[in-house]
Backbone as CSV, one residue per row, in Angstrom:
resi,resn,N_x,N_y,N_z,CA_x,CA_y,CA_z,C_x,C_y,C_z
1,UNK,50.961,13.395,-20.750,50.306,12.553,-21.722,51.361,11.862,-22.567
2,UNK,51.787,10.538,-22.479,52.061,9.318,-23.494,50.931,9.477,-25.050
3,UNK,51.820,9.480,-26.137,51.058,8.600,-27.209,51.900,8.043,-28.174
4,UNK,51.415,6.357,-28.527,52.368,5.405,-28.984,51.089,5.544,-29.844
5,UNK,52.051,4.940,-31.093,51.541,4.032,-32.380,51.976,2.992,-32.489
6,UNK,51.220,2.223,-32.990,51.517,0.633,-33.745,50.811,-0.224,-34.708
7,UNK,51.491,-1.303,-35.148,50.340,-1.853,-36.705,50.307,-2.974,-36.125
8,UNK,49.650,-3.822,-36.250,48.950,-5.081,-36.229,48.658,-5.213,-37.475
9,UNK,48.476,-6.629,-37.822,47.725,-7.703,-39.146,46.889,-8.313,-39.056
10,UNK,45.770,-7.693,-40.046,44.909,-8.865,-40.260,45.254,-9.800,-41.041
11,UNK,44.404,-10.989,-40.665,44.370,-12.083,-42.152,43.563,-11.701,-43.099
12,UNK,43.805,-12.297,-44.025,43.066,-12.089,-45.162,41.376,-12.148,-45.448
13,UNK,40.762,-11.420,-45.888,39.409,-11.262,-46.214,38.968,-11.156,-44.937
14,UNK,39.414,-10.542,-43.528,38.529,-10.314,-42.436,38.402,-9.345,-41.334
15,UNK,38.173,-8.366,-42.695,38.034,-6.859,-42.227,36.789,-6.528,-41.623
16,UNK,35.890,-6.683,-42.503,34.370,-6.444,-42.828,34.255,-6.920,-41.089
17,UNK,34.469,-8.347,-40.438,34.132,-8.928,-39.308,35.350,-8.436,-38.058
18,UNK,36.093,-7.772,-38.324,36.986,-6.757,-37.465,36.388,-5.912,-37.116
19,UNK,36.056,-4.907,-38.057,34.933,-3.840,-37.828,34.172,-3.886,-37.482
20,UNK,33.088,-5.377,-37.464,31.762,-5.890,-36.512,32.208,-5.950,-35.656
21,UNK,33.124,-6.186,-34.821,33.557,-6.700,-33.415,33.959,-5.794,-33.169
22,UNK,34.338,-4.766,-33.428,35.076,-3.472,-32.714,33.582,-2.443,-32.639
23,UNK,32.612,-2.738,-33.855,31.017,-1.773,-33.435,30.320,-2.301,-32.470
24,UNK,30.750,-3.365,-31.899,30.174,-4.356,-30.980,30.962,-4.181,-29.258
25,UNK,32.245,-3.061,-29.371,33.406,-3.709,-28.227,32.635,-3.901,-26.544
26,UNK,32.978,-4.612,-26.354,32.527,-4.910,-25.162,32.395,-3.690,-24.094
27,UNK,31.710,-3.293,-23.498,31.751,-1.900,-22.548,32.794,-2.381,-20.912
28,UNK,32.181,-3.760,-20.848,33.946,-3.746,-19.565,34.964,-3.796,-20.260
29,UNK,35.332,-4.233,-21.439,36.703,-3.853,-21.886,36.667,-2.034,-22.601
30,UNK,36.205,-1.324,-22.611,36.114,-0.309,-22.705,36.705,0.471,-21.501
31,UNK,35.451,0.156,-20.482,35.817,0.755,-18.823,36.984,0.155,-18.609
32,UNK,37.790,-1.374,-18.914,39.023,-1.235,-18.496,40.291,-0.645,-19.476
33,UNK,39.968,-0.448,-20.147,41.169,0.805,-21.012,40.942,2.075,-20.487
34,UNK,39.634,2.435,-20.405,39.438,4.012,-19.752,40.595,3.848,-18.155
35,UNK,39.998,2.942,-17.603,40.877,2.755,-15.898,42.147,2.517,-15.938
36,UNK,42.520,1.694,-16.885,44.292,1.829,-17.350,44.882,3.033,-17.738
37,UNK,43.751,4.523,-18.183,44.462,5.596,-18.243,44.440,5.807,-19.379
38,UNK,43.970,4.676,-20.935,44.169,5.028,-22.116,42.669,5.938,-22.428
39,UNK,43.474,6.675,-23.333,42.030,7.478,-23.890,42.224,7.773,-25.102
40,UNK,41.308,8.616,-26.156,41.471,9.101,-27.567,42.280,7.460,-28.392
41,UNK,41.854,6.950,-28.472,42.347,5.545,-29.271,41.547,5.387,-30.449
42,UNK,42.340,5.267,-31.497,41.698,5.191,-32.680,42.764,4.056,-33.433
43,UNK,42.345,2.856,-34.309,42.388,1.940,-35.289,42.162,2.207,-36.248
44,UNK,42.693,2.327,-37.736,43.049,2.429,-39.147,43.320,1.485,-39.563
45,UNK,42.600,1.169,-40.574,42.587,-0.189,-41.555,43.109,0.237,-43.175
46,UNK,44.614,-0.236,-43.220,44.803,-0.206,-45.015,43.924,-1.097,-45.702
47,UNK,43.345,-0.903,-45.920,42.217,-2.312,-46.912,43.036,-2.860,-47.762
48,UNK,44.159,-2.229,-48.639,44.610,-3.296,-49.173,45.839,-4.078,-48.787
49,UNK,46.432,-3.788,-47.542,47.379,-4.479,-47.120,46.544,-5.223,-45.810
50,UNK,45.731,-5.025,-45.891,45.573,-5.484,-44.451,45.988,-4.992,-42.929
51,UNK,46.782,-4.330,-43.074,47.538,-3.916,-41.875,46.726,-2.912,-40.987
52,UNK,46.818,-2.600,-39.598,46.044,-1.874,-38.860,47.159,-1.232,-38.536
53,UNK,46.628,0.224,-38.142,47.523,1.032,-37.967,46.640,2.162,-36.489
54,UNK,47.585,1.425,-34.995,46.447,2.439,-34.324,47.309,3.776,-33.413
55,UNK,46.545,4.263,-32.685,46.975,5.095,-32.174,46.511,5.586,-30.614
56,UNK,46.995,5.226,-29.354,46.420,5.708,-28.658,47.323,6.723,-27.749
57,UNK,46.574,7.422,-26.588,47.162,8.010,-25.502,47.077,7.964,-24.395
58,UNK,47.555,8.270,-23.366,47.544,7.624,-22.259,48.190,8.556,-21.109
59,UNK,47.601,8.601,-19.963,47.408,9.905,-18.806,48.781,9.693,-18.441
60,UNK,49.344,10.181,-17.665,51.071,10.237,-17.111,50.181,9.005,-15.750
61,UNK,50.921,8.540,-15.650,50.902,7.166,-14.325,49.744,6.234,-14.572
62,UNK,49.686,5.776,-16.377,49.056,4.601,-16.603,49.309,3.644,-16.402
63,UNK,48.264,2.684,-16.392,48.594,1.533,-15.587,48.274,0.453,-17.550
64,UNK,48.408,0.773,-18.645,48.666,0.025,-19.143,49.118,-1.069,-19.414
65,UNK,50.055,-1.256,-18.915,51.223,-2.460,-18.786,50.766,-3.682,-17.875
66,UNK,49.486,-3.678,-17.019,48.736,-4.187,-16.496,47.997,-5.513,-17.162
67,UNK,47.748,-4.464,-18.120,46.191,-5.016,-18.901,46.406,-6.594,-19.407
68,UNK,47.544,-6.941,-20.428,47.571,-8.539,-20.282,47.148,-9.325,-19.629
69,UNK,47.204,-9.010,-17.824,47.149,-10.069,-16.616,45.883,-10.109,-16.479
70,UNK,45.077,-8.952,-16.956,43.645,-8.988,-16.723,42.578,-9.582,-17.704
71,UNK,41.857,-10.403,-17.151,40.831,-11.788,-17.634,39.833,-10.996,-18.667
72,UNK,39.780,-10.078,-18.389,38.688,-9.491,-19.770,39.632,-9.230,-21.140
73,UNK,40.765,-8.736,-20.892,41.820,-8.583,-22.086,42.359,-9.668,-23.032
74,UNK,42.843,-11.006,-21.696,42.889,-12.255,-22.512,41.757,-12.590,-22.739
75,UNK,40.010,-12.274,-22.516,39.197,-13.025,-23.357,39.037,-12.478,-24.649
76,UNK,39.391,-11.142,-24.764,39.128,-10.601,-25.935,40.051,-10.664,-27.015
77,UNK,41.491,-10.903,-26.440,42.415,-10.864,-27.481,41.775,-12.711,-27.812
78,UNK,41.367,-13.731,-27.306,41.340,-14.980,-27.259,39.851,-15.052,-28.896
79,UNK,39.120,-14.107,-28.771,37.694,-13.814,-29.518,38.463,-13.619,-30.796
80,UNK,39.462,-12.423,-30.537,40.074,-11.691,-32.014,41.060,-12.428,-32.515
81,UNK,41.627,-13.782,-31.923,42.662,-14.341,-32.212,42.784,-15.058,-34.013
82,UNK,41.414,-15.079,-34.133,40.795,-15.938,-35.395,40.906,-15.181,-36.795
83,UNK,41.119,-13.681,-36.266,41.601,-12.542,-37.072,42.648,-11.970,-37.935
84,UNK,43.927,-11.904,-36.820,44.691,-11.831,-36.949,45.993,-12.466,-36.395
85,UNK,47.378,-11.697,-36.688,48.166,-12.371,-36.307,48.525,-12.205,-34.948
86,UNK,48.890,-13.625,-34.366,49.178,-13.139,-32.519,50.158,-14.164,-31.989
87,UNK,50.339,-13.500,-30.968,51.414,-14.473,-30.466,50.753,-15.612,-29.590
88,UNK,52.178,-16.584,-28.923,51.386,-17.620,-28.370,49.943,-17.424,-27.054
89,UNK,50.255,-16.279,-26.687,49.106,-15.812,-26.099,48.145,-15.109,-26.575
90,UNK,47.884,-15.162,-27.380,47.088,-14.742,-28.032,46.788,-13.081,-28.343
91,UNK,47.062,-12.535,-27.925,47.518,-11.252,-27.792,48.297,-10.774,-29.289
92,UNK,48.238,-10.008,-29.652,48.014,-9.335,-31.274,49.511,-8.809,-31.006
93,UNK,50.565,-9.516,-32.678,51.142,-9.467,-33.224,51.381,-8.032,-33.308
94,UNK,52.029,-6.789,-32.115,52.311,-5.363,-32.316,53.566,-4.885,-32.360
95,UNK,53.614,-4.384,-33.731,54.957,-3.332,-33.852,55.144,-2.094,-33.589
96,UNK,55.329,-1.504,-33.201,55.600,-0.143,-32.337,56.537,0.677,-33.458
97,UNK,55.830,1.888,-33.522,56.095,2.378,-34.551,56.777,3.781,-33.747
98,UNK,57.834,4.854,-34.556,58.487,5.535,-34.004,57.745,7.173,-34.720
99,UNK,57.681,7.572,-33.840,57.532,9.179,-34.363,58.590,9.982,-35.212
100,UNK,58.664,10.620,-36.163,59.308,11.216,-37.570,59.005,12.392,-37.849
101,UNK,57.638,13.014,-37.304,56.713,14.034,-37.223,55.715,14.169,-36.514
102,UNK,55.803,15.739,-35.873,54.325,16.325,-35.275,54.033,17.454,-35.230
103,UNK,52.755,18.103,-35.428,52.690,19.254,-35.724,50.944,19.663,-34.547
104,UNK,51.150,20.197,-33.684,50.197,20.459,-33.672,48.927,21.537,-34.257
C-alpha cells in the first residue's frame, strides 16, 4: 500500500459549490479511481485559507499514473476547472506534500 498527500486551491468564495460537486461525484469517475487501485481517499477543506488538503492510498501495482489520459478525468478536472487553480490542462494545481509523522 502507497499513501501520498497533497493541497490544491480553491478560489475564493467557492467552497460551498466544491462540496456540491464532490456530494454529486460522478459514479464512473468513482469506478475509475477504484480500477486505478486508489482507495480510502479523503479531501479537507481549510475554510479560511482555502486550501484543500487530501489524502489518498493506493494498492501496490496502481495504475494511477494512467488516469490523466483517460476522457472521464479530463472531463471532470475540465467541470472543476472554474474552481480552482489548474494548470494548462486543466488538471488541479497539486503539491505533494512529504511525510514528518506516523503513528499507527
Amino acid at each position: 500500500m502507497e499513501e501520498i498527500a497533497f493541497t490544491m486551491q480553491l478560489k475564493p468564495g467557492v467552497a460551498a459549490e466544491y462540496q456540491r460537486r464532490h456530494d454529486e461525484i460522478w459514479p464512473e469517475l468513482t469506478a475509475l479511481l477504484t480500477q486505478a487501485g486508489i482507495y480510502d481517499y479523503s479531501i479537507y477543506l481549510d475554510e479560511g485559507s482555502g486550501r484543500l488538503f487530501a489524502v489518498q492510498k493506493r494498492w501496490p501495482g496502481h495504475l494511477a499514473d494512467t488516469l490523466p489520459a483517460q476522457a472521464i478525468m479530463q472531463r471532470w478536472w475540465a467541470y472543476m476547472a472554474d474552481l480552482m487553480e489548474t494548470n494548462p490542462d486543466n488538471s488541479p494545481v497539486v503539491k505533494p506534500l512529504t511525510r514528518v509523522f506516523h503513528q499507527d
